[in-house]
Biotite code that builds the C-alpha atoms (Angstrom):
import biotite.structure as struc

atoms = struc.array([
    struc.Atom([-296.786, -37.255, -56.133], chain_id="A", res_id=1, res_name="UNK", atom_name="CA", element="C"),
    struc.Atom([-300.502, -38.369, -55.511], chain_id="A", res_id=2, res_name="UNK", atom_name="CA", element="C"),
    struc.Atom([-300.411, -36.624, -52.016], chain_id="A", res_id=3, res_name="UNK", atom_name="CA", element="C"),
    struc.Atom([-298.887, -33.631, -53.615], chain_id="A", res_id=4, res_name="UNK", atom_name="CA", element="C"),
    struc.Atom([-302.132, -33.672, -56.024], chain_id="A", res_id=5, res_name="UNK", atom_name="CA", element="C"),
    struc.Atom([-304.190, -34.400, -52.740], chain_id="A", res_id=6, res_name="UNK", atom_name="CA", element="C"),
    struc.Atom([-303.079, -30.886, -51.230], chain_id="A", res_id=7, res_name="UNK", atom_name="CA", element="C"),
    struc.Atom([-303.368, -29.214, -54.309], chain_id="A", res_id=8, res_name="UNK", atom_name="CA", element="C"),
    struc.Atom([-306.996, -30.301, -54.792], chain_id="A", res_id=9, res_name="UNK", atom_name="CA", element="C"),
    struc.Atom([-308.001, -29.016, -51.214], chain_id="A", res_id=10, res_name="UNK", atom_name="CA", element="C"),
    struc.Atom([-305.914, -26.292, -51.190], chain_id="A", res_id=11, res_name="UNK", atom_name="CA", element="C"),
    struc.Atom([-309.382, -24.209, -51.210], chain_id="A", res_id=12, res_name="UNK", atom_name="CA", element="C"),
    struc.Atom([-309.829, -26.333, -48.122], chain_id="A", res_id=13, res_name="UNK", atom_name="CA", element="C"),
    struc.Atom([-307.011, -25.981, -46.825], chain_id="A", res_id=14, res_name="UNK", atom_name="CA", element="C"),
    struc.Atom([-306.694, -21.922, -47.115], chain_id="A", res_id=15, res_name="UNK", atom_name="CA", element="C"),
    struc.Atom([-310.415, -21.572, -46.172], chain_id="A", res_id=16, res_name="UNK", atom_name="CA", element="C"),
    struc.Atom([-309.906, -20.418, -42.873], chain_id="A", res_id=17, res_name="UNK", atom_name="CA", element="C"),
    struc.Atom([-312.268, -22.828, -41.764], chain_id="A", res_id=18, res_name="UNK", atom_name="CA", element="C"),
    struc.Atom([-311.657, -24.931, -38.502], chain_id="A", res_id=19, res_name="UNK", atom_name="CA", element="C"),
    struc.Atom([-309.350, -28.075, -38.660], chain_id="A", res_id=20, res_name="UNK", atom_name="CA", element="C"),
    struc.Atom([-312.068, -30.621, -37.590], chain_id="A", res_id=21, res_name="UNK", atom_name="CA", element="C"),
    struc.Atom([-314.190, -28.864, -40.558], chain_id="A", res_id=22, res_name="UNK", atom_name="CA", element="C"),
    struc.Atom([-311.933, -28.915, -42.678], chain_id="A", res_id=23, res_name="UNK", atom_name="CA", element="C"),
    struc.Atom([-311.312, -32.710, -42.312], chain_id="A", res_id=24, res_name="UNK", atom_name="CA", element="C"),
    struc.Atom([-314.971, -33.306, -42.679], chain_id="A", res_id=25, res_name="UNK", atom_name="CA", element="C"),
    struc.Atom([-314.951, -31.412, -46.230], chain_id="A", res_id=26, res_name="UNK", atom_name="CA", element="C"),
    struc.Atom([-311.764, -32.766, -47.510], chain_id="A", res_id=27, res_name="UNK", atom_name="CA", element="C"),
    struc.Atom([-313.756, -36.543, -46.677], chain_id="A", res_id=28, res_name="UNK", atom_name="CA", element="C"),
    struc.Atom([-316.626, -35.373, -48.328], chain_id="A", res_id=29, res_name="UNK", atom_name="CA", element="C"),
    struc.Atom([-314.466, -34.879, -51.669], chain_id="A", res_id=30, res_name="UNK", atom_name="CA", element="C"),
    struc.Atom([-312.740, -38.078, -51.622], chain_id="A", res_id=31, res_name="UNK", atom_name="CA", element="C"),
    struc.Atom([-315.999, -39.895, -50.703], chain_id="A", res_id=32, res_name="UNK", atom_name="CA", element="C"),
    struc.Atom([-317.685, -38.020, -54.137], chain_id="A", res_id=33, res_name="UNK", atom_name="CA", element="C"),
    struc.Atom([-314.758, -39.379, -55.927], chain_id="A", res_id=34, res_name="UNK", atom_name="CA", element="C"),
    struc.Atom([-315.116, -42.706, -55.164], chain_id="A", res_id=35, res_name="UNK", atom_name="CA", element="C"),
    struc.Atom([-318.575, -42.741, -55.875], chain_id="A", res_id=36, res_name="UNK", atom_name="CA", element="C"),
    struc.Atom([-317.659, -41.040, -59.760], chain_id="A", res_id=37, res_name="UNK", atom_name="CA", element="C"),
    struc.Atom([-315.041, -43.822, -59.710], chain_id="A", res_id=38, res_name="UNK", atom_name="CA", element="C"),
    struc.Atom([-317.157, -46.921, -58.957], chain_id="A", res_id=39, res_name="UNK", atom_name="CA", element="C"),
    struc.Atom([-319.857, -45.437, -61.426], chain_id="A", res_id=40, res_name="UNK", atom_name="CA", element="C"),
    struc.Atom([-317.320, -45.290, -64.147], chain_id="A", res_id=41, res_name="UNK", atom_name="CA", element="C"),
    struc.Atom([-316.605, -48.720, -63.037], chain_id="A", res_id=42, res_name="UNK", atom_name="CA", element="C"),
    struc.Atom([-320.322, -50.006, -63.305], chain_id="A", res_id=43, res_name="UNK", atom_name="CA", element="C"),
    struc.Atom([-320.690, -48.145, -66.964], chain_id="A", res_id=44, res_name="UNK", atom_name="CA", element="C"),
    struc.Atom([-317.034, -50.163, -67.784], chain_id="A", res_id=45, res_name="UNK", atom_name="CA", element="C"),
    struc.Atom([-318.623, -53.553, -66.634], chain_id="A", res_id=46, res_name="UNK", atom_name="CA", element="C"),
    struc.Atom([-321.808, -53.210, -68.225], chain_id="A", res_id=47, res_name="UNK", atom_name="CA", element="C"),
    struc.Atom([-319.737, -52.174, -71.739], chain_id="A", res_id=48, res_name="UNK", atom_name="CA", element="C"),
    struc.Atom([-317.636, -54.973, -71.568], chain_id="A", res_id=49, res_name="UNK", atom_name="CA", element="C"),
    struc.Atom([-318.993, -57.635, -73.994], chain_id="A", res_id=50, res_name="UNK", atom_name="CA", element="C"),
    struc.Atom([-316.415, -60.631, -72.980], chain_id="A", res_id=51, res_name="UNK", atom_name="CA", element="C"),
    struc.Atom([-317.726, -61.163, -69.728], chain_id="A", res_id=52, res_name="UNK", atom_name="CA", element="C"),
    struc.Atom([-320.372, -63.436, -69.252], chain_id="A", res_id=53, res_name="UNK", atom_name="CA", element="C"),
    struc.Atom([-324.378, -62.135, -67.928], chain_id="A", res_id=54, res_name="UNK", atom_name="CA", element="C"),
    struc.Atom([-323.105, -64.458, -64.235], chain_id="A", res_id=55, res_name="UNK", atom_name="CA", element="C"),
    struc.Atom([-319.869, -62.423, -64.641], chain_id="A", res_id=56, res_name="UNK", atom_name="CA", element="C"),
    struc.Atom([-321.656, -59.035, -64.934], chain_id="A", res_id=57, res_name="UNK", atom_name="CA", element="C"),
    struc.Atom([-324.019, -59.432, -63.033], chain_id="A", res_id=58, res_name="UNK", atom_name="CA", element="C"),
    struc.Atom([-321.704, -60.674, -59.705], chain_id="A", res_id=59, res_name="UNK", atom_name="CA", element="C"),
    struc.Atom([-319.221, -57.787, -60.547], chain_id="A", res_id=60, res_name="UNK", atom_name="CA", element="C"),
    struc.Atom([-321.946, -54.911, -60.476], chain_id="A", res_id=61, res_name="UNK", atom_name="CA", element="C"),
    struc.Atom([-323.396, -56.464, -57.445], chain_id="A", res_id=62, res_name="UNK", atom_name="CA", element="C"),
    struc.Atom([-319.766, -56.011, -55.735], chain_id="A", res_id=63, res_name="UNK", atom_name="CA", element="C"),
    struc.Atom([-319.198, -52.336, -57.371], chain_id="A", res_id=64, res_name="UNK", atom_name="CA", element="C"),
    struc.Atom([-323.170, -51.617, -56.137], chain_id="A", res_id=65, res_name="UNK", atom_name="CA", element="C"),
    struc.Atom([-322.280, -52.865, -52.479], chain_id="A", res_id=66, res_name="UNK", atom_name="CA", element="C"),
    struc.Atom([-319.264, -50.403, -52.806], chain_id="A", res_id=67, res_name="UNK", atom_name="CA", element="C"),
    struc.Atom([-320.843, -47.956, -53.544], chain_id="A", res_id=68, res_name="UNK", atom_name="CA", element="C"),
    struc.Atom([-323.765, -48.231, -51.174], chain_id="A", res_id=69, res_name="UNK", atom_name="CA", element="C"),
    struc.Atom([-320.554, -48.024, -48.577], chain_id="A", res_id=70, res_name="UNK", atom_name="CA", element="C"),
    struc.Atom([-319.616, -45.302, -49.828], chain_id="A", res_id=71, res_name="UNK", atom_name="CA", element="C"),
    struc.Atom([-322.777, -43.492, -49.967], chain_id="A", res_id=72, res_name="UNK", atom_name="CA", element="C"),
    struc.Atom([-323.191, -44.277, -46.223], chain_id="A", res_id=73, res_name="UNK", atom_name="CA", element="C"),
    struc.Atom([-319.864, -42.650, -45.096], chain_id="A", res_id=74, res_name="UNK", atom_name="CA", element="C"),
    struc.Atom([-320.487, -39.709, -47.228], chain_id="A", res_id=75, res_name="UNK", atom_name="CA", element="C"),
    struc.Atom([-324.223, -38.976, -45.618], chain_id="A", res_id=76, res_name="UNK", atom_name="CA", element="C"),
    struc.Atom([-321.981, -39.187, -42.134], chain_id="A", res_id=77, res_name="UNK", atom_name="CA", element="C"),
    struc.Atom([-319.588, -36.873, -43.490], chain_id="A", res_id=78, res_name="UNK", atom_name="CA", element="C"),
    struc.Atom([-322.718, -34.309, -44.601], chain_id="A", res_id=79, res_name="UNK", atom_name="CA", element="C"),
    struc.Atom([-324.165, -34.922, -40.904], chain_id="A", res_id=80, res_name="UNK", atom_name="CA", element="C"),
    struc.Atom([-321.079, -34.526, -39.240], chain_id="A", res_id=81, res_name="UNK", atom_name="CA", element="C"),
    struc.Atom([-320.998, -31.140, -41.156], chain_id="A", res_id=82, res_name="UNK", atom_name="CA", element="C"),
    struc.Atom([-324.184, -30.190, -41.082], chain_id="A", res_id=83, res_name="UNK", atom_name="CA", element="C"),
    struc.Atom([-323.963, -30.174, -37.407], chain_id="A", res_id=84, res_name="UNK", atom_name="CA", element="C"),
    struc.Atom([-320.611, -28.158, -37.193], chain_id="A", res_id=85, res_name="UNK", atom_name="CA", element="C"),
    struc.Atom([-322.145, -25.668, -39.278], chain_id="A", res_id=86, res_name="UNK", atom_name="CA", element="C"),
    struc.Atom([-324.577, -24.743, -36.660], chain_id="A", res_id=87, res_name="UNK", atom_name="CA", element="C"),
    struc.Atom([-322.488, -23.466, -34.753], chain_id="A", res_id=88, res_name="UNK", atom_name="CA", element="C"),
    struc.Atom([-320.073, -20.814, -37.174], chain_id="A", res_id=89, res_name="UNK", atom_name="CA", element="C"),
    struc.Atom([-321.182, -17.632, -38.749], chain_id="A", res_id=90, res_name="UNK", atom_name="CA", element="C"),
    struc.Atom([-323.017, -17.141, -41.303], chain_id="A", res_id=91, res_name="UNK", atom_name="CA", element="C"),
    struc.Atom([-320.067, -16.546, -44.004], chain_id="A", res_id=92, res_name="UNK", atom_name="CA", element="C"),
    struc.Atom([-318.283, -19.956, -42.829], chain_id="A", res_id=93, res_name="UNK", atom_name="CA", element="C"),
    struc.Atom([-321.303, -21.928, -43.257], chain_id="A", res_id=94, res_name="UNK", atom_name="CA", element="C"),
    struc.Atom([-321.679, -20.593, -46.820], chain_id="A", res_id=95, res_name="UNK", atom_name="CA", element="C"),
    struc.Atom([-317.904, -21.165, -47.480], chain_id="A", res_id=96, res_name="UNK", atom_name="CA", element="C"),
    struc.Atom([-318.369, -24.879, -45.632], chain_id="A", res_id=97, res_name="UNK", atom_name="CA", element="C"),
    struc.Atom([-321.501, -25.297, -47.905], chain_id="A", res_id=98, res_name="UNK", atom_name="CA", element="C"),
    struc.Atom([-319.933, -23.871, -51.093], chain_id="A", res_id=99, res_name="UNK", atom_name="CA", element="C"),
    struc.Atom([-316.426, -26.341, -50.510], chain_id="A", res_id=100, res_name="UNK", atom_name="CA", element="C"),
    struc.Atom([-319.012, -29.476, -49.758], chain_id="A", res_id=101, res_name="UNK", atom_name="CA", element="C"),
    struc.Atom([-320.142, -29.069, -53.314], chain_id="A", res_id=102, res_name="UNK", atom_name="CA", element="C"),
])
């Protein structure tokens, strides 16, 4: 079921026309943008949880920070990677790459 909601989230992606190796790059881009969201909800969770202790908040945002800091890192690759792809298609695909990146 989960993949089924995976194609059906970049089925924009998937019907863009777009070439495969772009297309890859995009649909990383999107899951990368959702883990971020996720591990922010995650940070705003920690800090409104009153039972754990300051030591307890403050090692479980430094985890959930180092996450995301991961994450950020793969998901400036992934604009690179596209960024440098789009140099080379038309001008409608790189709007339609740049439009599905956002």
């Amino acid at each position: 079921k989960a993949a089924g909601a995976a194609k059906s989230a970049n089925a924009d992606i998937d019907d863009s026309g777009l070439d495969d190796n772009v297309k890859q790059v995009l649909k990383m881009i999107r899951q990368l943008k959702q883990q971020i969201a996720e591990k922010l909800a995650e940070l705003q969770a920690i800090a409104a949880d009153k039972s754990l202790t300051p030591e307890e908040v403050q090692a479980k945002v430094a985890n959930v920070q180092g996450a995301i800091s991961s994450l950020q890192a793969g998901l400036m690759t992934a604009q690179i990677s596209l960024a440098k792809a789009m140099k080379t298609m038309s001008a409608d695909q790189a709007l339609k790459a740049a439009s599905l990146s956002m």
